[in-house]
C-alpha positions as CSV (number, residue, x, y, z in Angstrom):
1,X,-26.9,5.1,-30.3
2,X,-26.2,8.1,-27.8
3,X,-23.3,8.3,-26.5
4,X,-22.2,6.9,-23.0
5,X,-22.5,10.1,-20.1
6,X,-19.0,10.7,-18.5
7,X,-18.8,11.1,-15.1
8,X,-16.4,13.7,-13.5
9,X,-14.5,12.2,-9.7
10,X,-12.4,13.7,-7.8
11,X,-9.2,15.4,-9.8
12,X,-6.7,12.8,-8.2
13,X,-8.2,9.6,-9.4
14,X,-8.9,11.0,-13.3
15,X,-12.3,10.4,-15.1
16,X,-14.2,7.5,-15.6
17,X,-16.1,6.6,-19.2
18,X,-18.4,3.8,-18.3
19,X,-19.1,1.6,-21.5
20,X,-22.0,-0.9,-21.1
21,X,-22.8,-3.8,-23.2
22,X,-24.8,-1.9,-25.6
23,X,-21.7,0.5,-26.4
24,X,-20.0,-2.5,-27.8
25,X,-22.2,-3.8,-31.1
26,X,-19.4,-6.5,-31.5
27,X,-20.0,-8.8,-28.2
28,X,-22.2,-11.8,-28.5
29,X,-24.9,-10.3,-25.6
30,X,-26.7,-13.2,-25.5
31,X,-23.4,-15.4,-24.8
32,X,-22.2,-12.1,-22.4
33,X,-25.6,-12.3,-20.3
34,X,-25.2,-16.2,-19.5
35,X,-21.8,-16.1,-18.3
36,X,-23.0,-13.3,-16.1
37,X,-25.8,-15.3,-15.3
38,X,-23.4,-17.5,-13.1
39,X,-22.2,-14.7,-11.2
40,X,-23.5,-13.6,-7.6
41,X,-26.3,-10.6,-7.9
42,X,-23.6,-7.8,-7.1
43,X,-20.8,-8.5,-9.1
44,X,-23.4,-9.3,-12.4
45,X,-24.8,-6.0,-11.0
46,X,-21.9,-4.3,-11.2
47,X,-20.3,-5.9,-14.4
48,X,-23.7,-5.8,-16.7
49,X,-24.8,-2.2,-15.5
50,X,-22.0,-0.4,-14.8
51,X,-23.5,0.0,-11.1
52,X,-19.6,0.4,-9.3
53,X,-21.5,1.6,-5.9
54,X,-23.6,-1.6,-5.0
55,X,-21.7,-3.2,-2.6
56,X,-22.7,-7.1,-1.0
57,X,-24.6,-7.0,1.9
58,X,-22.6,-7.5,5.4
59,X,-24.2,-10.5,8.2
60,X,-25.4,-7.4,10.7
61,X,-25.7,-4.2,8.8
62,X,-27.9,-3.1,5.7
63,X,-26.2,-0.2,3.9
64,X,-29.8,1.5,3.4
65,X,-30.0,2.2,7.4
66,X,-27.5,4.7,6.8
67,X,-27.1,8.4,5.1
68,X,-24.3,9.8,4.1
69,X,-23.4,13.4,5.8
70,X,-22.0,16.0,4.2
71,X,-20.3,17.9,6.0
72,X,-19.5,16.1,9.1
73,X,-21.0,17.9,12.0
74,X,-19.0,18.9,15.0
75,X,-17.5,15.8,17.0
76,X,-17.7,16.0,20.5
77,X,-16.0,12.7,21.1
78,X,-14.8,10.0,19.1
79,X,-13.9,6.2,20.2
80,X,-12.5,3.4,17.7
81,X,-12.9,-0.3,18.7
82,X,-10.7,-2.8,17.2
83,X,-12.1,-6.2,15.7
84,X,-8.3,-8.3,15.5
85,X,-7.5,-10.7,13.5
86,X,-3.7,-12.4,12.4
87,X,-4.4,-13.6,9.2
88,X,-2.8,-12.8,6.1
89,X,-4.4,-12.8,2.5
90,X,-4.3,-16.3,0.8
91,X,-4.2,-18.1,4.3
92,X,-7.0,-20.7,4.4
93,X,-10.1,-20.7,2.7
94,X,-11.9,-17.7,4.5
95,X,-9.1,-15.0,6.4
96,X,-10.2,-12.8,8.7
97,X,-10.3,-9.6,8.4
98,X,-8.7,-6.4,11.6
99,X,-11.4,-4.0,11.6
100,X,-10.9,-1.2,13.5
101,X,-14.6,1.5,13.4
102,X,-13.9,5.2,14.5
103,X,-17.8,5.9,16.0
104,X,-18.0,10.0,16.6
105,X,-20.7,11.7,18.5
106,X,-22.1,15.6,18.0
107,X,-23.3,17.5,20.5
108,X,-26.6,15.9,20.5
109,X,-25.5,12.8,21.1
110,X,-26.2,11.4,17.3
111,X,-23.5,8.7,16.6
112,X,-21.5,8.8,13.0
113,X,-19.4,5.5,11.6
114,X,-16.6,8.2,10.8
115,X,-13.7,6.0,9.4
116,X,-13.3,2.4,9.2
117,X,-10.1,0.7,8.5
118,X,-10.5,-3.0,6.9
119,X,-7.1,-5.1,6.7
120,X,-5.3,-8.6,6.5
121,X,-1.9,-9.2,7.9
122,X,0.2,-10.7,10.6
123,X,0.6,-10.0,13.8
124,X,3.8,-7.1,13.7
125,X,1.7,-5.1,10.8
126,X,-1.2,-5.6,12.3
127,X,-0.1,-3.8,15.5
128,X,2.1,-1.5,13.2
129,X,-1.4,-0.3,11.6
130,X,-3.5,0.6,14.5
131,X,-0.2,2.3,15.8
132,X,-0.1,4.4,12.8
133,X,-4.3,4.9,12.6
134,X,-3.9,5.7,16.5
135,X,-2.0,8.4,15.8
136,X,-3.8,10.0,12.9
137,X,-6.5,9.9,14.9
138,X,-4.9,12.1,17.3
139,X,-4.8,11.9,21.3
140,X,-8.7,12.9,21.8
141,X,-9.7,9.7,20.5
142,X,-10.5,6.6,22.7
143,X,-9.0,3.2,21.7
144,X,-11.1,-0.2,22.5
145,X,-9.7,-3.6,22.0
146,X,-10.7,-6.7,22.5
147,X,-8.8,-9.1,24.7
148,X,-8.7,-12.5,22.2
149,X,-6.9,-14.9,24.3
150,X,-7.0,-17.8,21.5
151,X,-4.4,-15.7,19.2
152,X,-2.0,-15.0,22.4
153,X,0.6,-16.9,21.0
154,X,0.5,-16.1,17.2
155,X,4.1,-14.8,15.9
């Protein structure tokens, strides 16, 4: 058996050695593929082929109706909208999530998703966080919110 390929990333976060199933002659497989077998598509995916960049499918977007761009053409303008939510992690069965999208145009007008920041907290971080984001994005960027009167009086 060949050995596994070794993938170089970026210097900060080290190396990565994938081992698959096949590396590893003393696993029951058979036993190994039915316990996977019970898992959702992307995380047997991910966990019997080593496939770390599939990612499960949002309600609105497809990943494939995007490309990545490399390197980021010249921004003319940049807005980020805000999504809020005052939830924390472990509260109820199903959180939501603050999402707050930086959308950036060039000078033809083609839009780019530029950043996205994804988070669950309370109200005080939550506001701490786009404070903080707000000001790495810098003064030339537009700000969005939505006005959610329901949460109004969450602490």
């Amino acid at each position: 058996m060949g050995a596994s390929p070794v993938y170089r990333l970026k210097p900060s976060i080290g190396m990565f050695v994938p081992a698959k199933l096949e590396d590893n002659p003393y696993l029951d497989h058979d036993s190994y593929d039915e316990s996977l077998a019970q898992l959702d598509p992307v995380t047997r995916a991910q966990l019997r082929g080593g496939d770390w960049r599939i990612r499960p499918e949002g309600n609105l977007f497809r990943r494939q109706w995007f490309d990545t761009v490399d390197p980021m053409p010249r921004i003319t303008r940049s807005v980020r909208a805000w999504d809020l939510a005052t939830t924390e992690e472990g509260q109820g069965d199903d959180p939501d999530w603050t999402v707050g999208v930086k959308i950036s145009a060039d000078e033809s007008g083609m839009m780019y998703l530029s950043n996205l920041v994804r988070f669950r907290a309370r109200p005080k971080e939550v506001e701490a966080t786009i404070k903080q984001t707000a000001e790495l994005d810098g003064r030339k960027v537009w700000i969005r919110m939505e006005q959610d009167l329901a949460a109004a009086g969450r602490p």
